[in-house]
C-alpha positions as CSV (number, residue, x, y, z in Angstrom):
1,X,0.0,0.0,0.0
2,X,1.6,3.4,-0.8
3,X,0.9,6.7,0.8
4,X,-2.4,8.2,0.0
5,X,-4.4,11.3,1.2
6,X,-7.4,13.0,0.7
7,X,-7.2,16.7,1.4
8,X,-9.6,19.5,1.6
9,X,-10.0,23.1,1.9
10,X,-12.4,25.8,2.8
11,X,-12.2,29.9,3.8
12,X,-14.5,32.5,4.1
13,X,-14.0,36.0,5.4
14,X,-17.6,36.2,7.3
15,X,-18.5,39.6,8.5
16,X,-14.9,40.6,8.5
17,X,-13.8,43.2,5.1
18,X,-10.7,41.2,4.9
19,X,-9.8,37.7,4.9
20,X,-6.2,37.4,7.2
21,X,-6.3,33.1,7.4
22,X,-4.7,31.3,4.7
23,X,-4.0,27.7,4.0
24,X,-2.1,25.2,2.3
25,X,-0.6,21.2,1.8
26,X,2.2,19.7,-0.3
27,X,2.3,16.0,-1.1
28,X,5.7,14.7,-2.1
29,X,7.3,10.8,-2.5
30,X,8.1,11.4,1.8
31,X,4.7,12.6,2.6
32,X,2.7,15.2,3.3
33,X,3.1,18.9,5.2
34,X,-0.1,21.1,5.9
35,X,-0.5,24.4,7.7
36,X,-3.0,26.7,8.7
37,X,-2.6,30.4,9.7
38,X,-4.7,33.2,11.2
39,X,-3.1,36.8,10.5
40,X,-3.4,39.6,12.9
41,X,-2.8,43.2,12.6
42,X,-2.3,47.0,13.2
43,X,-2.9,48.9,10.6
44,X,-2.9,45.7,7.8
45,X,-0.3,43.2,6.9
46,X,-2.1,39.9,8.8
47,X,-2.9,38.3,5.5
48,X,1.1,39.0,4.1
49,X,2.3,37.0,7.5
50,X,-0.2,34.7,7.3
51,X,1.0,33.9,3.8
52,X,4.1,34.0,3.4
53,X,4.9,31.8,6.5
54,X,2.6,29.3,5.3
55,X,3.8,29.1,1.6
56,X,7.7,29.9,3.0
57,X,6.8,26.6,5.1
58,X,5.3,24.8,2.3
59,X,8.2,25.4,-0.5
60,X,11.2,24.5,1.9
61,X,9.8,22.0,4.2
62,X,10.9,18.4,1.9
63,X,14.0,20.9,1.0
64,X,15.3,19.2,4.1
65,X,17.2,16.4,4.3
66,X,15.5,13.2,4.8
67,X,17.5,12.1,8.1
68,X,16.3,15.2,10.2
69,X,13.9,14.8,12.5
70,X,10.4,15.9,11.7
71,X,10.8,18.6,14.7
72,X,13.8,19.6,13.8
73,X,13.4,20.8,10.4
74,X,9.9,22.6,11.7
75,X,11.4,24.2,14.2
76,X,14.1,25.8,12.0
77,X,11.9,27.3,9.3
78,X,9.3,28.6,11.8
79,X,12.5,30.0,13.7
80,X,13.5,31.7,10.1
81,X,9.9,32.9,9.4
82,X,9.8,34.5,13.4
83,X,13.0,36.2,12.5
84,X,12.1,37.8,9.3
85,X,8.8,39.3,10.6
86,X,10.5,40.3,13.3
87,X,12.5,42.3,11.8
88,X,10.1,43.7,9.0
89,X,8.0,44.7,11.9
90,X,10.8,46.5,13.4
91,X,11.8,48.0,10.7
92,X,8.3,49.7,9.8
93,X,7.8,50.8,13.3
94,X,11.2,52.5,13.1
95,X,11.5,53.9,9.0
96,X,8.1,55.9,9.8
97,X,5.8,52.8,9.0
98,X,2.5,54.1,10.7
99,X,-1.0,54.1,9.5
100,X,-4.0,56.7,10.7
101,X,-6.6,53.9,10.9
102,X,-9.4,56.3,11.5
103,X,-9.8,60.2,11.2
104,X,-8.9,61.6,14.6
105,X,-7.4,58.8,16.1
106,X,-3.9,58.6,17.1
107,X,-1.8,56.9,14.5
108,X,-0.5,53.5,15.9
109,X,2.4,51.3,14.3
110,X,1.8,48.7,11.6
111,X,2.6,45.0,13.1
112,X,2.0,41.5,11.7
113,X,1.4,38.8,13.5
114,X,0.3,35.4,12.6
115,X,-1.0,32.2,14.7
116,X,0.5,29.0,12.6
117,X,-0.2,25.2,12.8
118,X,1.3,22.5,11.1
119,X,0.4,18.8,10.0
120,X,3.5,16.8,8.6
121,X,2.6,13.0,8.1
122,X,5.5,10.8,7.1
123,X,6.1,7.1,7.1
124,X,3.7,6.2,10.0
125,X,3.6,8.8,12.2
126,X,2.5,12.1,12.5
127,X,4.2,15.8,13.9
128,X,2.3,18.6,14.8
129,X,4.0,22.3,15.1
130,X,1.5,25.3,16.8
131,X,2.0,28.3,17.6
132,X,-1.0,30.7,18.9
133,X,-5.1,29.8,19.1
134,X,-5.4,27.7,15.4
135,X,-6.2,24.4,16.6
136,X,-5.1,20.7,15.0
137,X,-7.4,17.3,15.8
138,X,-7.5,14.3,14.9
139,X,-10.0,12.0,14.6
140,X,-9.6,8.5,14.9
141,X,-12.3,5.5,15.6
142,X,-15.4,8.4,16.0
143,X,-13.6,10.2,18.6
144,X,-12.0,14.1,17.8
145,X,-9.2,14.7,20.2
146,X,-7.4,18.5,19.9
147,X,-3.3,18.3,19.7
148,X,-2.8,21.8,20.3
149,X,-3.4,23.8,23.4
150,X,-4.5,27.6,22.9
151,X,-1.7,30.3,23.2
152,X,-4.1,32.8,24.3
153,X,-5.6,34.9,27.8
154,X,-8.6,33.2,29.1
155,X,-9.9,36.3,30.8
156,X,-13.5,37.1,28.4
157,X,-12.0,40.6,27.5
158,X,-8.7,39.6,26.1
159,X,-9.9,36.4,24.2
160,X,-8.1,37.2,20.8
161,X,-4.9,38.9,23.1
162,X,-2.2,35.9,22.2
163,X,0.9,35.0,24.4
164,X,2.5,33.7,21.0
165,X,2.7,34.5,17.9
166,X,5.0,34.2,14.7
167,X,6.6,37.8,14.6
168,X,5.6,38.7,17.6
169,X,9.2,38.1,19.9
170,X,12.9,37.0,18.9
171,X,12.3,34.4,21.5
172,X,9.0,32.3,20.2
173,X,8.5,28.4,21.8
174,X,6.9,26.0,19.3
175,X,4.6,23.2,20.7
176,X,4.9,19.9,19.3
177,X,2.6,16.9,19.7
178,X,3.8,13.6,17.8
179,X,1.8,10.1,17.2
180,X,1.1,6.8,15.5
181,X,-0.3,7.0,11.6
182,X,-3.2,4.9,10.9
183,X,-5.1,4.5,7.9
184,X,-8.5,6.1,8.3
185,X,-7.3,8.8,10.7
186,X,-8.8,12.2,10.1
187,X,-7.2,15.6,10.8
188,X,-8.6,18.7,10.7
189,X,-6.8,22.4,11.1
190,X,-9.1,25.0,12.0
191,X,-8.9,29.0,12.8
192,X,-10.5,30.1,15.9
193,X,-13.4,31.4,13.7
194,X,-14.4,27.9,13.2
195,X,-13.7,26.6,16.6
196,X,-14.7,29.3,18.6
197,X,-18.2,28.8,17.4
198,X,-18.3,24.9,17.0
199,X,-18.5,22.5,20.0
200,X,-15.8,19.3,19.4
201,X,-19.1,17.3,18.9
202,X,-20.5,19.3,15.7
203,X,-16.7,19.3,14.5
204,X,-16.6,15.7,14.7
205,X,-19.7,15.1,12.7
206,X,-19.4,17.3,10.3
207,X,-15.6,16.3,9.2
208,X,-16.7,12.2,9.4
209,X,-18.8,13.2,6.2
210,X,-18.2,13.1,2.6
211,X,-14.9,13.7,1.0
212,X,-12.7,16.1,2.4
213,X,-13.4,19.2,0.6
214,X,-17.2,18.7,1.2
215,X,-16.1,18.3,4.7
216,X,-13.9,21.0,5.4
217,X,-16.5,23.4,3.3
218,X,-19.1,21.9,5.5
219,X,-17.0,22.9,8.9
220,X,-17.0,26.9,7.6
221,X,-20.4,27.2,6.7
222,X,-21.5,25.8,9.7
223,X,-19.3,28.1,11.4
224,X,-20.4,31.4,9.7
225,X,-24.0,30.4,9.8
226,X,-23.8,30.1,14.1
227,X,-22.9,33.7,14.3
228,X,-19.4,33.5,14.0
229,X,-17.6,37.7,13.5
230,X,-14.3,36.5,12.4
231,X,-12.8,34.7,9.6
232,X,-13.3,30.9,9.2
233,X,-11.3,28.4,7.8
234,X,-10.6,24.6,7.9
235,X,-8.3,22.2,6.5
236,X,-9.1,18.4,6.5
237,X,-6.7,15.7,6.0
238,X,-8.3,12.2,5.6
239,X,-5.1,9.2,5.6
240,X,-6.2,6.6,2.8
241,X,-2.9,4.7,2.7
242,X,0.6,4.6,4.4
243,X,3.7,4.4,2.8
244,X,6.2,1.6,3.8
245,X,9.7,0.8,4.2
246,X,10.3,4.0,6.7
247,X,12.2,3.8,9.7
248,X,9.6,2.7,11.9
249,X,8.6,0.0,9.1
250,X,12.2,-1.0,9.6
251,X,12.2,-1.1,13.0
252,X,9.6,-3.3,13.2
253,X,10.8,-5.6,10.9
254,X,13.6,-5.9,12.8
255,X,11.9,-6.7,15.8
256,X,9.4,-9.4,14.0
257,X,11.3,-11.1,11.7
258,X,14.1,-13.9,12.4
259,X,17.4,-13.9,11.2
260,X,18.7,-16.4,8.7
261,X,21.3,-19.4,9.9
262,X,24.1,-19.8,8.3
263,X,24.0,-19.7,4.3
264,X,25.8,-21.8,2.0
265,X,26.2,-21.4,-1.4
266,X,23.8,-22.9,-3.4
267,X,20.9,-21.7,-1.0
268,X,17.8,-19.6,-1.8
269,X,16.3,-16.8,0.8
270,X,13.1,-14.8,-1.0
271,X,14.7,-15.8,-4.6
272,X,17.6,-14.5,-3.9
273,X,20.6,-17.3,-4.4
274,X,23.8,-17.9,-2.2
275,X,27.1,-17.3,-4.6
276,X,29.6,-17.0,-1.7
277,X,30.6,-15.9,1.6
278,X,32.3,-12.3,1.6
279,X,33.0,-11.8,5.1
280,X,31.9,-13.0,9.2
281,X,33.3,-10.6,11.7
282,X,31.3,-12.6,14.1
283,X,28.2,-9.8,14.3
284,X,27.5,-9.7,10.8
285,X,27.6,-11.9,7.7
286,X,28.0,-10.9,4.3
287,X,26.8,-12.7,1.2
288,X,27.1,-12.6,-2.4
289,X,24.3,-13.3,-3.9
290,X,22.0,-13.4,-7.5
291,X,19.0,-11.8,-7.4
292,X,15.5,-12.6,-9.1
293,X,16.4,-10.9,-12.6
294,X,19.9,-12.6,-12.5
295,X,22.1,-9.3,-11.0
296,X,24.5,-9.6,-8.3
297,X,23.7,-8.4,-4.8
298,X,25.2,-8.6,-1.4
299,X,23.2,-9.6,1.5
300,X,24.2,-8.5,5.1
301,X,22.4,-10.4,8.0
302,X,22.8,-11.2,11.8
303,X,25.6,-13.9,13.0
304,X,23.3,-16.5,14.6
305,X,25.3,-15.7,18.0
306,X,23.8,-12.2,18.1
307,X,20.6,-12.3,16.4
308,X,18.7,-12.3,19.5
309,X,19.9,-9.0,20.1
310,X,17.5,-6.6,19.6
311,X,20.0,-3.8,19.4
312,X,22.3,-5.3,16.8
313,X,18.4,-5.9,15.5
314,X,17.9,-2.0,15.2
315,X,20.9,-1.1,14.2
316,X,20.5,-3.3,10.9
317,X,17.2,-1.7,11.0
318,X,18.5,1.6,10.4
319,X,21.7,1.0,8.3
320,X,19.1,-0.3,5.7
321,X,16.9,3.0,6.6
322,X,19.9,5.4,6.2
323,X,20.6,3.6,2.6
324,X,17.2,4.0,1.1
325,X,17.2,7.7,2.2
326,X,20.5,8.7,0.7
327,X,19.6,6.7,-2.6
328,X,16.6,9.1,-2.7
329,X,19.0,11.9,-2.1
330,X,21.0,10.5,-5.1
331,X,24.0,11.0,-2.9
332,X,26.9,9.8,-4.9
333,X,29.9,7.6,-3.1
334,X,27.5,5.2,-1.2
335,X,26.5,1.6,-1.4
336,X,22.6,1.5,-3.1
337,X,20.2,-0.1,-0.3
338,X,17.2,-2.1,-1.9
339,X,14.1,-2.5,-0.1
340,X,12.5,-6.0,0.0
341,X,8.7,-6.1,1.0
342,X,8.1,-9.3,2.1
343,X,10.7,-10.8,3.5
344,X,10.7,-14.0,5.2
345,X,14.0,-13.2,6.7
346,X,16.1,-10.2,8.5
347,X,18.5,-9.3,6.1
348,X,19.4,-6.0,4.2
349,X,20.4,-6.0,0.4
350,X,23.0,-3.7,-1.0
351,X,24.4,-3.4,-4.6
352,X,26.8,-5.8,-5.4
353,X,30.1,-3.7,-6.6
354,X,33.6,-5.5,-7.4
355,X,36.4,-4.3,-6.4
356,X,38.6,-4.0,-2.8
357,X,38.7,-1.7,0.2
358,X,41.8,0.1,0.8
359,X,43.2,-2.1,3.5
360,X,43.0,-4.6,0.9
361,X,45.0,-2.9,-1.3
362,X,47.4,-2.0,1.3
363,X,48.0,-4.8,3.0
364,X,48.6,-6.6,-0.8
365,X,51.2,-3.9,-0.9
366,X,50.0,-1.5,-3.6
367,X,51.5,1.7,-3.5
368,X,49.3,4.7,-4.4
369,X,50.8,7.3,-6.9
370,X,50.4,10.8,-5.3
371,X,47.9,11.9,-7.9
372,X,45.4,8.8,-7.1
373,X,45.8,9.5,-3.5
374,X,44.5,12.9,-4.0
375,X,41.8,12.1,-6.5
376,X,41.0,9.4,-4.3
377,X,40.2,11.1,-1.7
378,X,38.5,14.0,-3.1
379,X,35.9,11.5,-3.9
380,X,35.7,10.6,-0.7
381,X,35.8,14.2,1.4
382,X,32.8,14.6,-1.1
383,X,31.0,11.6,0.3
384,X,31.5,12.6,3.8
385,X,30.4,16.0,3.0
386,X,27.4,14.8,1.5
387,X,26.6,12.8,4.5
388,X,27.2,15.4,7.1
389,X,25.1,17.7,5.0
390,X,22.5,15.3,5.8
391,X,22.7,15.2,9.6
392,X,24.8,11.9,10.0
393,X,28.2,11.3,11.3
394,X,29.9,7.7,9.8
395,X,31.6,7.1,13.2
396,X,34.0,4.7,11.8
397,X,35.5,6.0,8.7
398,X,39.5,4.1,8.2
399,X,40.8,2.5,5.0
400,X,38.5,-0.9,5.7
401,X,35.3,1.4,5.0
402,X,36.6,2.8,1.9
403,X,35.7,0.2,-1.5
404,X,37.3,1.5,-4.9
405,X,34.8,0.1,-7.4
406,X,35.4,-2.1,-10.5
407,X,34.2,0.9,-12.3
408,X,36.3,3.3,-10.7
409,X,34.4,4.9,-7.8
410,X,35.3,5.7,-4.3
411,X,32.3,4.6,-1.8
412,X,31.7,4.3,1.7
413,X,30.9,1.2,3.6
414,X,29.6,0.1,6.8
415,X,26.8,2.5,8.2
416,X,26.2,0.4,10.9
417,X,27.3,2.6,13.3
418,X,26.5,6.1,11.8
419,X,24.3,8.3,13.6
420,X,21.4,10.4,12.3
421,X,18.9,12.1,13.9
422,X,16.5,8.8,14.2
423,X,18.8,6.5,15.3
424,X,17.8,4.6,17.9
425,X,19.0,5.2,21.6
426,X,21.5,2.0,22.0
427,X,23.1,3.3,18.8
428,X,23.6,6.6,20.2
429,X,25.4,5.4,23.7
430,X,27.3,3.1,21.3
431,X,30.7,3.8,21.4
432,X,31.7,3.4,18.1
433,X,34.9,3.4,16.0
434,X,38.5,1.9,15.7
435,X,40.8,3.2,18.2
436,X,43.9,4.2,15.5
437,X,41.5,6.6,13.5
438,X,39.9,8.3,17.2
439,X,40.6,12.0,17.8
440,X,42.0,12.7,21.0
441,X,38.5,14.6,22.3
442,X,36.7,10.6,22.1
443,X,39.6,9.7,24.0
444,X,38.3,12.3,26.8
445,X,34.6,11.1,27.1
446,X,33.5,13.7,24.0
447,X,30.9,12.5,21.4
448,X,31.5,11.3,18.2
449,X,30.4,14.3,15.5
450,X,31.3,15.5,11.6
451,X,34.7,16.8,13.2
452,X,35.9,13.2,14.4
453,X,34.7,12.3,10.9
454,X,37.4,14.5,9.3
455,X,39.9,13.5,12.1
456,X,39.7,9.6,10.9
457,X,39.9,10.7,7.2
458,X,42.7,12.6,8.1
459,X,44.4,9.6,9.6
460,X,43.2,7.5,6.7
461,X,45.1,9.5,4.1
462,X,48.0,10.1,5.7
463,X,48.3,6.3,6.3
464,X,46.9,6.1,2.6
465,X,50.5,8.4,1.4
466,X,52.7,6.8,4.1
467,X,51.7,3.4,5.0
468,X,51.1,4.1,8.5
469,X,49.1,5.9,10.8
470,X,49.9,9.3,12.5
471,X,50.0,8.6,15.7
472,X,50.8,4.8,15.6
473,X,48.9,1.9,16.5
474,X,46.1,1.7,19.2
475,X,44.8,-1.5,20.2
476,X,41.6,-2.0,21.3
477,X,42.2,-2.3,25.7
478,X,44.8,0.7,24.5
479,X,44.1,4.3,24.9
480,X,45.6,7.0,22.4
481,X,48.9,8.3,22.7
482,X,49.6,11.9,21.1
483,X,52.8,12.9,23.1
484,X,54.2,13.7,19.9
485,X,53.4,15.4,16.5
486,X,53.2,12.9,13.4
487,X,56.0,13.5,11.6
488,X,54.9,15.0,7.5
489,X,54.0,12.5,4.9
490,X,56.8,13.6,2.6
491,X,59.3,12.3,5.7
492,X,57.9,8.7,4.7
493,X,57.6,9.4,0.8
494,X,59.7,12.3,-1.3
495,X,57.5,12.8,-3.9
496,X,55.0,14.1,-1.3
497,X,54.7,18.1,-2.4
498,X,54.9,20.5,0.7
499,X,51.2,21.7,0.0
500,X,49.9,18.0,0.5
501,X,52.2,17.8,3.9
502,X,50.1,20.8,5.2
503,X,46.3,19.4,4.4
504,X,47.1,15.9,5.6
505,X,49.2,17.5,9.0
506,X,46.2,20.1,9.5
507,X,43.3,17.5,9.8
508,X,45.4,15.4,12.2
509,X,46.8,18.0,14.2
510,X,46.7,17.3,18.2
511,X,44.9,21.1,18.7
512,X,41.5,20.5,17.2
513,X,41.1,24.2,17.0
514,X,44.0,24.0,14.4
515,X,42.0,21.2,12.2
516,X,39.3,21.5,8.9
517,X,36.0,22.6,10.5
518,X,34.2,20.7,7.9
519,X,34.5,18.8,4.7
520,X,33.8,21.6,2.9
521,X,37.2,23.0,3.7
522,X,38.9,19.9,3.4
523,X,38.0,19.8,0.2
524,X,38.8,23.2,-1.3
525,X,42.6,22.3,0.0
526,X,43.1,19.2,-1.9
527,X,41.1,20.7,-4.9
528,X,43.0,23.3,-4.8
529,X,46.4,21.6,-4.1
530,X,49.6,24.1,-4.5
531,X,47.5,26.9,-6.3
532,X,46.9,29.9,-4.4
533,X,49.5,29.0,-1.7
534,X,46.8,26.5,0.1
535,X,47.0,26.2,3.6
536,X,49.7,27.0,6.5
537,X,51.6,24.1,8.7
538,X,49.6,23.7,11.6
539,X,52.1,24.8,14.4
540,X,53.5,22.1,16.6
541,X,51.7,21.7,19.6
542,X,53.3,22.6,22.8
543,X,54.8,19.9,25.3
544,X,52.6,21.0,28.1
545,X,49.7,20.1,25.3
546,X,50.9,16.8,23.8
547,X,52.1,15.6,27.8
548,X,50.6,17.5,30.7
549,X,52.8,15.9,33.1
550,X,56.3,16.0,31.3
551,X,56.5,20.0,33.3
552,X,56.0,18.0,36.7
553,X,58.4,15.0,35.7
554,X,61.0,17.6,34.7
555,X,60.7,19.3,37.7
556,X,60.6,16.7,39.8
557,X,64.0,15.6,38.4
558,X,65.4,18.9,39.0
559,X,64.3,18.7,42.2
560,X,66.2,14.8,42.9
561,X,68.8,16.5,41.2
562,X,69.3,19.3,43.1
563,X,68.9,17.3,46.2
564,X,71.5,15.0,45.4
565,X,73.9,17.5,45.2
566,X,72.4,19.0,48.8
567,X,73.5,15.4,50.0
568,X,76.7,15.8,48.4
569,X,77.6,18.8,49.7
570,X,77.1,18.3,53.6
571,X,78.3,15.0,53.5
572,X,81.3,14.9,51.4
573,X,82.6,18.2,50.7
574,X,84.4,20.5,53.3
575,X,83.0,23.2,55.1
């Protein structure tokens, strides 16, 4: 069953000369985003906020990358809508932006205001964002249930006076109310000129009738023919279908389904046929594999020994979530993720690509010409930049997670361990990574994030140029050692240029204030390579830095030192 809605829409301007509410949806292949807002005024302009922060919301909402969270993209384009008001309101109160409403009345400054809520259904849940007195429901099996709570003054005399407001503070607090999607689930958005005037119970019956439009123009006539003095307006959303293979589909699969035994080759899971065994680290096992219309495939599932877990579980869960998302961000330098709707099994199916990673190539003792290191690793910078552009740090990037294609390409492996902003908690506390590629901050208790992503592609390259890693070895019941600064690639290699010294020394330097800030940056310096003079040598980090207690052991000799001769000196020589 795919995604499928039925939407609706209705506004009159009842005994008001000007209609201030507007409305609006946008279906896409994620889902759906709808919003709803009442415009207030001095002296005009309610209509203009109204409108612009609904259709600003609209045309930039599924801009987003897919792996933010729901709340988080909301909360920054309502935040960017707030400023902009703000400051347009501002600016006309200040410039000479007044308006004589009436003849012999005091001229008053010209504000905009707007009350907004927003409906965003994707995968199988739902997200709502509110901000003043428009209201969301939902109704679901005959009962209508409000998810929004009225930013408004009770007392009778200050009923339209609002405590929030788009434009109305730098400081505005969204409200967010989030939920389970099921099909048949009704939503309605409604201006305070239809709920104001219609009790929950008349709301209900009128939006359970008909198709949506019938129902939501239903809702406003009802309203303006009860008496209501302000502007009505209604927006009905009625869920038909539900899209599948989200991250909660995943997630449940996960949970549901059990994972295959051991494969041989020769075997068949869901028409797909064994080929070979690629690889068993003893969590995972990979599989090549020929798929129903005869093209190769590699299948990743559980090692018996830890398919009970029900984190491993998740985190398969979203590895194959992550996939499908950046496939439908065509973002180059990954591994394509196929979704498999029925499945009898939990497994995840990739693209099959020959080739080898480079710690195969490495270790079989192939030496890297300057100019492929360089072009080999701007295609990969690009790849992490893509991916931190979309929210999610690899966590484990080193020359094992990097797979040069039979066709040529640089991809990334292995985002088992990556973190976006829906992965699950376990994955989150997970302390992920190989010990040699870890900045020194991890070391210290800090997080992984995009700038321990750079660190351990810093590592990998200069371990890609010089066939060993900047600050040696760490083994795993080790912790990392940086009492000294890695000595520069062109020590190891003399056909290293200076300019390629500098970018590899700069994203491994001790001082992570002296590192690339983001891939970006990293990526203009090996682009731009000795042209316009590239970047400086990071400067070598102080002893005090690299060992905090060398200072004490040197003084502590000092001091046996000089105490020794103390000895020496009463005991031995004359007085």
């Amino acid at each position: 069953m795919s995604f499928e809605v039925d939407i609706g829409h209705a506004s009159r301007r009842g005994p008001r000369a000007v209609n201030e509410d507007f409305a609006g949806a946008l279906r896409e292949k994620r889902g759906l985003v709808a919003a709803i807002a009442d415009g207030v005024s001095t002296g005009g302009g309610g209509r203009e906020a109204a409108q612009t922060t609904v259709m600003g919301l609209l045309s930039d909402f599924f801009a987003a990358p897919a792996t933010w969270d729901t709340t988080v993209v909301l909360d920054r384009l309502i935040a960017a809508q707030n400023n902009w008001l703000v400051a347009v309101n501002r600016q006309r109160q200040l410039g000479g932006g007044w308006h004589r409403r009436e003849a012999g009345r005091v001229d008053e400054p010209t504000t905009a205001l707007t009350t907004l809520t927003v409906l965003a259904l994707e995968g199988r849940g739902y997200t709502v964002a509110h901000v003043g007195d428009t209201r969301a429901w939902l109704l679901s099996g005959g009962e209508l249930a409000p998810l929004t709570l009225d930013h408004a003054f009770d007392h009778p005399d200050q009923r339209s006076r609002l405590t929030r407001a788009v434009g109305l503070d730098e400081a505005l607090s969204v409200d967010y109310a989030q939920g389970p999607l099921r099909v048949g689930d009704l939503f309605l958005l409604s201006t305070d000129g239809v709920h104001g005037v219609l009790k929950p119970a008349r709301l209900a019956a009128l939006a359970g009738q008909g198709s949506a439009q019938a129902a939501s123009e239903a809702i406003v006539e009802a309203a303006i023919a009860a008496g209501g003095r302000d502007n009505a307006s209604a927006l009905v959303v009625r869920v038909l279908g539900l899209d599948a293979g989200r991250l909660e589909d995943e997630l449940t699969r996960g949970r549901q389904l059990a994972a295959p035994g051991r494969l041989k080759v020769g075997d068949r899971l869901d028409g797909f046929t064994i080929t070979a065994l690629v690889a068993d680290n003893g969590v995972h096992r990979l599989y090549q594999a020929r798929g129903p219309q005869g093209a190769l495939v590699a299948l990743k599932t559980l090692h018996e020994a830890r398919a009970s877990d029900p984190e491993e579980r998740a985190m398969l869960a979203h590895e194959a979530w992550l996939g499908q998302r950046l496939a439908e961000a065509d973002a180059e330098g990954f591994i394509g993720v196929h979704e498999v709707p029925n499945a009898s099994a939990l497994y995840t199916v990739f693209d099959w690509h020959g080739g080898q990673t480079l710690e195969q190539m490495l270790a079989a003792g192939r030496r890297f010409t300057v100019d492929e290191v360089v072009r080999g690793a701007i295609a990969v910078t690009r790849a992490v930049g893509r991916l931190h552009r979309l929210g999610v740090v690899h966590r484990d990037l080193k020359p094992g997670n990097l797979h040069l294609g039979e066709d040529g390409r640089w991809r990334l492996l292995d985002l088992g361990a990556a973190l976006s902003a829906h992965a699950p908690e376990a994955q989150r506390e997970l302390h992920a990574g190989t010990p040699s590629y870890m900045n020194p901050e991890q070391w210290e208790g800090a997080p992984a994030d995009a700038g321990s992503d750079l660190f351990a592609l810093g590592a990998t390259l200069y371990q890609w140029l010089g066939g060993r890693l900047p600050y040696g070895e760490v083994e795993p019941y080790q912790s990392g050692r940086y009492r000294r600064d890695p000595r520069p690639p062109s020590r190891l290699r003399p056909d290293v240029p200076i300019w390629l010294d500098h970018v590899v020394l700069k994203a491994v330097a001790r001082d992570p204030r002296q590192r690339f800030e983001t891939a970006e940056e990293l990526l203009l310096a090996l682009q731009r390579g000795a042209s316009r003079g590239g970047v400086g040598a990071p400067p070598a980090t102080p002893l005090a830095v690299r060992d905090p207690l060398a200072l004490w052991k040197a003084a502590l000799a000092v001091s046996l030192l000089f105490n020794a001769l103390l000895v020496v000196w009463l005991l031995f020589l004359p007085r």
